[in-house]
C-alpha positions as CSV (number, residue, x, y, z in Angstrom):
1,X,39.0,-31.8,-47.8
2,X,41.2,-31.6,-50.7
3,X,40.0,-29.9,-54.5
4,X,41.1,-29.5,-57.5
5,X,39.6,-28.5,-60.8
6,X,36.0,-28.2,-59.6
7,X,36.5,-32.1,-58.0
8,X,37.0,-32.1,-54.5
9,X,37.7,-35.4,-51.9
10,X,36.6,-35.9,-48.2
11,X,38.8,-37.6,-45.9
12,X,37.8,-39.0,-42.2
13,X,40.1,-36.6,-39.9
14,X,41.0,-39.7,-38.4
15,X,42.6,-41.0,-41.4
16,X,46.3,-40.3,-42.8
17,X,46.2,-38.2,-46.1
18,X,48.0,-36.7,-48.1
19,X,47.6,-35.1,-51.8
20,X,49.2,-36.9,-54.1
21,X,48.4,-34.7,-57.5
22,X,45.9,-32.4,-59.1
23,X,45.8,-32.0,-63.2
24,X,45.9,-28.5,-64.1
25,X,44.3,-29.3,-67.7
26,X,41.4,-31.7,-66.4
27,X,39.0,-31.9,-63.5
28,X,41.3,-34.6,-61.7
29,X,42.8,-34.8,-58.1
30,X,44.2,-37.6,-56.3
31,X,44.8,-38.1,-52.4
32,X,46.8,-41.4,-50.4
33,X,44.4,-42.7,-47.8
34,X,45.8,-45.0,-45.0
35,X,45.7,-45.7,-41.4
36,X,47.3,-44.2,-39.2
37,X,49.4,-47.6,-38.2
38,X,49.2,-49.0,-41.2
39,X,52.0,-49.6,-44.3
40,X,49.0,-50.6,-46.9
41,X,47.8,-47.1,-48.5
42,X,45.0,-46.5,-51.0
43,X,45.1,-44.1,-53.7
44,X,41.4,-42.5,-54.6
45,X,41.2,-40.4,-57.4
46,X,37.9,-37.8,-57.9
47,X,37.5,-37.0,-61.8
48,X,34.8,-35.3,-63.9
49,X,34.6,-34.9,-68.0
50,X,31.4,-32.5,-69.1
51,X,29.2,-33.6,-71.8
52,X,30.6,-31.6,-74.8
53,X,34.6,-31.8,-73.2
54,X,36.9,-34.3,-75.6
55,X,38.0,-37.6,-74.5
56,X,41.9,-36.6,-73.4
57,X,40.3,-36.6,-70.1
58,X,40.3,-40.2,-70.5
59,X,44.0,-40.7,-72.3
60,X,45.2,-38.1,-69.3
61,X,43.0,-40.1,-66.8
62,X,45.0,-43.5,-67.8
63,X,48.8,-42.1,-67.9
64,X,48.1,-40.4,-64.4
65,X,47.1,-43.8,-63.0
66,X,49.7,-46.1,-64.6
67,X,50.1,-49.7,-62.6
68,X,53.2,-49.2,-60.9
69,X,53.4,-52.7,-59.9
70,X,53.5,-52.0,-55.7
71,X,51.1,-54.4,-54.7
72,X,50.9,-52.0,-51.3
73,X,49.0,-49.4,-53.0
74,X,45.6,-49.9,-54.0
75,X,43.5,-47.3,-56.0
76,X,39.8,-46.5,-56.5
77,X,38.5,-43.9,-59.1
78,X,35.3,-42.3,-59.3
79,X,33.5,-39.3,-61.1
80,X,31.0,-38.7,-63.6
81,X,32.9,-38.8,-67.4
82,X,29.5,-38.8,-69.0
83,X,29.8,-41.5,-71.8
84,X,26.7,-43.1,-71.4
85,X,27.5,-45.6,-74.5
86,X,30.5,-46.6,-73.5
87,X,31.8,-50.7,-72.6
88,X,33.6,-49.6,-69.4
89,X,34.3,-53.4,-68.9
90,X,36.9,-52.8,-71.4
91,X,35.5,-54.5,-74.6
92,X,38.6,-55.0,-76.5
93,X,36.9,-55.8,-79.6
94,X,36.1,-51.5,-79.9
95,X,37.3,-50.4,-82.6
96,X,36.7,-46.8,-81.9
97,X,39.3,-43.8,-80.5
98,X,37.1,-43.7,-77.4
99,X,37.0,-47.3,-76.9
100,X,40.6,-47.7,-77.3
101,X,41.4,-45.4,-74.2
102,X,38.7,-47.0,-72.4
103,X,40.3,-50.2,-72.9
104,X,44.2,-48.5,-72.1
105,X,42.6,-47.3,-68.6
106,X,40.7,-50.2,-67.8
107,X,43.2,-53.2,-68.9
108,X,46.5,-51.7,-69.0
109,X,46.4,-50.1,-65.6
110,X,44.5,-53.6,-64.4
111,X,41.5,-51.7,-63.0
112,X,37.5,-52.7,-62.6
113,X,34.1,-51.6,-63.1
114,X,32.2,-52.4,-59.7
115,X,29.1,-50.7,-60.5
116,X,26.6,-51.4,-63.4
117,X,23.3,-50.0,-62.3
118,X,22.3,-46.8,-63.6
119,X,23.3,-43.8,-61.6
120,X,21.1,-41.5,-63.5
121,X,17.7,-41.9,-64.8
122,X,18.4,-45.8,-67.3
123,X,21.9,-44.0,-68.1
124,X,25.3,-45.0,-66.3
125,X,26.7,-41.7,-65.7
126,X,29.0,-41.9,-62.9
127,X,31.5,-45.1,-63.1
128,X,33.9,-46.5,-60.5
129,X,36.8,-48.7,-61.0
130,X,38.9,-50.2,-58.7
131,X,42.6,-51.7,-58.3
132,X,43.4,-54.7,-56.8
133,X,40.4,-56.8,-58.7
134,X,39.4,-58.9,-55.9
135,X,39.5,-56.0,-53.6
136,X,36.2,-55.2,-53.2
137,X,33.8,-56.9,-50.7
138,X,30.5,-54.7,-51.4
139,X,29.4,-52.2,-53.8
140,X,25.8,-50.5,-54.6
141,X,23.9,-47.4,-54.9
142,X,22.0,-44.9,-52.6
143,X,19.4,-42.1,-53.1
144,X,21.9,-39.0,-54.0
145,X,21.8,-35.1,-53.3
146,X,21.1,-34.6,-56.9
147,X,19.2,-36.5,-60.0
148,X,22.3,-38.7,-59.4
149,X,22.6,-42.0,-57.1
150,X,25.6,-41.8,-55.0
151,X,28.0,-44.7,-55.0
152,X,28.8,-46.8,-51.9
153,X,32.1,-49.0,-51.8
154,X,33.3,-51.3,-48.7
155,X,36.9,-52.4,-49.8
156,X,39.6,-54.9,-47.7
157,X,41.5,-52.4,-46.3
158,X,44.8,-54.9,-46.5
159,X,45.0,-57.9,-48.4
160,X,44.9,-60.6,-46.1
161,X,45.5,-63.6,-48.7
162,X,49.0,-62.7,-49.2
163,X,52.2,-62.9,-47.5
164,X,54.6,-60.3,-45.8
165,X,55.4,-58.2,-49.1
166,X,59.0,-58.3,-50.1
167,X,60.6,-55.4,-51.2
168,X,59.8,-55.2,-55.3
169,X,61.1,-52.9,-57.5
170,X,59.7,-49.8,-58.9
171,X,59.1,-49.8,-62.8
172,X,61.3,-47.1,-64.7
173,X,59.0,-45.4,-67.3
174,X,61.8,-45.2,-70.5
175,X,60.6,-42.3,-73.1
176,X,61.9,-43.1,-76.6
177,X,62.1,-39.8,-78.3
178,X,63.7,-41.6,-81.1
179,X,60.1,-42.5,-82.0
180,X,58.4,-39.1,-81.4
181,X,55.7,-38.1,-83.3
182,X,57.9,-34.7,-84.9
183,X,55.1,-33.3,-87.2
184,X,52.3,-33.8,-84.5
185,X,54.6,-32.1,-81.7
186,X,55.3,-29.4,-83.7
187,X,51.6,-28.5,-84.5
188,X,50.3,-29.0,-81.2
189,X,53.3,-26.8,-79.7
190,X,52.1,-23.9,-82.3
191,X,48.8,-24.5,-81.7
192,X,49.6,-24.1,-77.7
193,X,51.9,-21.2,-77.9
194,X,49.0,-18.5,-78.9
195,X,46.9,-19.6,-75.4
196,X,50.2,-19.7,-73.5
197,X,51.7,-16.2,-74.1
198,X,48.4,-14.5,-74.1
199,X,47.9,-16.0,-69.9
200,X,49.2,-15.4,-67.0
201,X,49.5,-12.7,-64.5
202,X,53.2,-13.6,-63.1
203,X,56.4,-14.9,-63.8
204,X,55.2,-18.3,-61.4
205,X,51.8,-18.6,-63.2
206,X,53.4,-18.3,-66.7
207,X,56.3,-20.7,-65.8
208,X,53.6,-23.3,-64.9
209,X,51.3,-22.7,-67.8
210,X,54.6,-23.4,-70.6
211,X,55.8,-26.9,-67.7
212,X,51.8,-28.5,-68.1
213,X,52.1,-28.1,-71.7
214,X,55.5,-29.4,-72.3
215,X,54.8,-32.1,-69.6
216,X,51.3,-32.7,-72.1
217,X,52.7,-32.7,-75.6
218,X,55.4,-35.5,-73.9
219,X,52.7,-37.8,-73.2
220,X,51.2,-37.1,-75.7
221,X,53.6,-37.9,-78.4
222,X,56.9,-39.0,-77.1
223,X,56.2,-42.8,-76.6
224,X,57.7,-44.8,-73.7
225,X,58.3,-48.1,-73.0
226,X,58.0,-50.1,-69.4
227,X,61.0,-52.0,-67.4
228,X,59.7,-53.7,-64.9
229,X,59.4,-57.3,-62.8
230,X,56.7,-59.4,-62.8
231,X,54.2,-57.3,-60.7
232,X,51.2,-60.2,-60.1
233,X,49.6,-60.7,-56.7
234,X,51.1,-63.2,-54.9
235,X,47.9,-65.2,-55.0
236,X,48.2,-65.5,-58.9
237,X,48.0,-69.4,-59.5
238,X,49.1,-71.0,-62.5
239,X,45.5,-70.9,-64.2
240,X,45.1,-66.9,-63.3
241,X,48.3,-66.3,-65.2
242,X,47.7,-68.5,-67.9
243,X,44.1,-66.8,-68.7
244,X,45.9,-63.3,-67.9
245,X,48.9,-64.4,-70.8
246,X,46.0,-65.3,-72.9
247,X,43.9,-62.5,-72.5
248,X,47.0,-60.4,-73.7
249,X,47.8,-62.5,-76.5
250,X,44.0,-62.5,-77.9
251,X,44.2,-58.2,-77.5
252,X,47.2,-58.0,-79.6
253,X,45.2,-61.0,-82.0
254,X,42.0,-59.0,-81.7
255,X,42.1,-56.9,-85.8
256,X,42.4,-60.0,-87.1
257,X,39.0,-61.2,-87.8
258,X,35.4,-61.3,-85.9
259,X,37.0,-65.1,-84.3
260,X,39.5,-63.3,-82.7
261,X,37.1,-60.7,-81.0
262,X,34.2,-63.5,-79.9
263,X,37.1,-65.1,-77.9
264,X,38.2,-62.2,-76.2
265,X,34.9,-61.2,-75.1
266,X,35.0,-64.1,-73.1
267,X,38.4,-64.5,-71.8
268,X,37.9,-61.8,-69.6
269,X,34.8,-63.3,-68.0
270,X,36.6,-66.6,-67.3
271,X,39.6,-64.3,-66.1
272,X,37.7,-62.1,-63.1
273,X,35.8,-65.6,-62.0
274,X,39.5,-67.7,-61.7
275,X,40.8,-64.5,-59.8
276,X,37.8,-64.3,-57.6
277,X,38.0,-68.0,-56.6
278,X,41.2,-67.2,-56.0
């Protein structure tokens, strides 16, 4: 059993494991699930936001689980975030701050929402995405410990409609701090200073304390820009790819007028049905 942040994970003892991170800001942890003789791993990632907590949860949430492109490593996440009015299909057509960093986690990081039943009274509380799309084989809901339904995934454990992977390169993240946002670095690093000097009760504790906030205000605002290969599933046909290009090209399109927002609310629909055919 791993924790972290008031989040923990249960793994089968039969099962490989390992942590893979814990946020020290947010209640987030991460483990890498495989078999024991087995190269294809999965990443599962626990997460929780409180009712009144901001939505950085979400903006940290997306920048920890980044698409790296290895089509080896499949990731689920699940947790109760508490955003009850939220489009977790990723409605691009949002125009709000939330929705925007719905839509970066959901489309950027090419995850899914697999369950869309209520897990608490008429509310969805708890949500569950998962990475490849056409991964998933079963999903639904059980009677929980709590007033909450637990969730119940069944996922293919490899991917048995492609070939023998051949070795891919590893995106390389490129920060542009020619483009940093100066004057909102500077006020979030004052702001930050007061809480930082004020904690800790040794030299390790404070050293870790002043490297989360650093590591925070880069992501925050120091932008960064992807190199990378193409990264799509070998099972991508020509029509998956065209629809994918589009769907991109309509997201970018998507301020300039109500047209442009009715035909990328269904893009997506006719995007997840080519790559389930598949």
């Amino acid at each position: 059993m791993f924790r972290g942040g008031g989040v923990f994970i249960r793994v089968k003892n039969y099962m490989a494991c390992r942590m893979l991170w814990t946020d020290e800001v947010f209640k987030m942890i991460a483990v890498e699930v495989k078999e024991r003789n087995s190269k294809f791993a999965w990443e599962v990632v626990g997460v929780y936001r409180a009712p009144n907590e901001d939505m950085r949860v979400i903006e940290r949430l997306a920048a920890r689980t980044g698409f790296t492109g290895n089509s080896t490593k499949r990731s689920i996440i699940g947790g109760g975030l508490n955003l009850p009015y939220a489009d977790w299909n990723g409605n691009a057509g949002g125009n709000s701050g939330t929705q925007a960093l719905i839509n970066s986690l959901v489309w950027e990081n090419c995850y899914i929402k697999v369950i869309d039943s209520p897990t608490r009274g008429d509310t969805l509380l708890d949500v569950y995405f998962v990475r490849p799309e056409g991964s998933v084989t079963s999903s639904g809901t059980v009677q929980g410990v709590s007033d909450h339904l637990a969730v119940i995934l069944e996922v293919e454990w490899e991917d048995t409609r492609t070939e023998p992977q051949v070795e891919r390169v590893v995106p390389v993240y490129v920060r542009t701090y020619n483009k940093t946002n100066v004057s909102g670095l500077q006020t979030f690093l004052r702001d930050k200073f007061e809480v930082w000097a004020g904690n800790g009760s040794n030299v390790e504790e404070i050293w870790n304390n002043l490297k989360n906030i650093v590591y925070e205000s880069i992501e925050r605002f120091v932008p960064h820009k992807t190199l990378r290969k193409n990264s799509d599933p070998e099972y991508y046909n020509k029509e998956i790819k065209r629809l994918k290009s589009k769907v991109r090209k309509e997201y970018k399109r998507r301020k300039l007028g109500v047209h442009c927002t009715e035909k990328l609310k269904q893009l997506p629909k006719q995007l997840l049905a080519a790559t389930k055919s598949a």
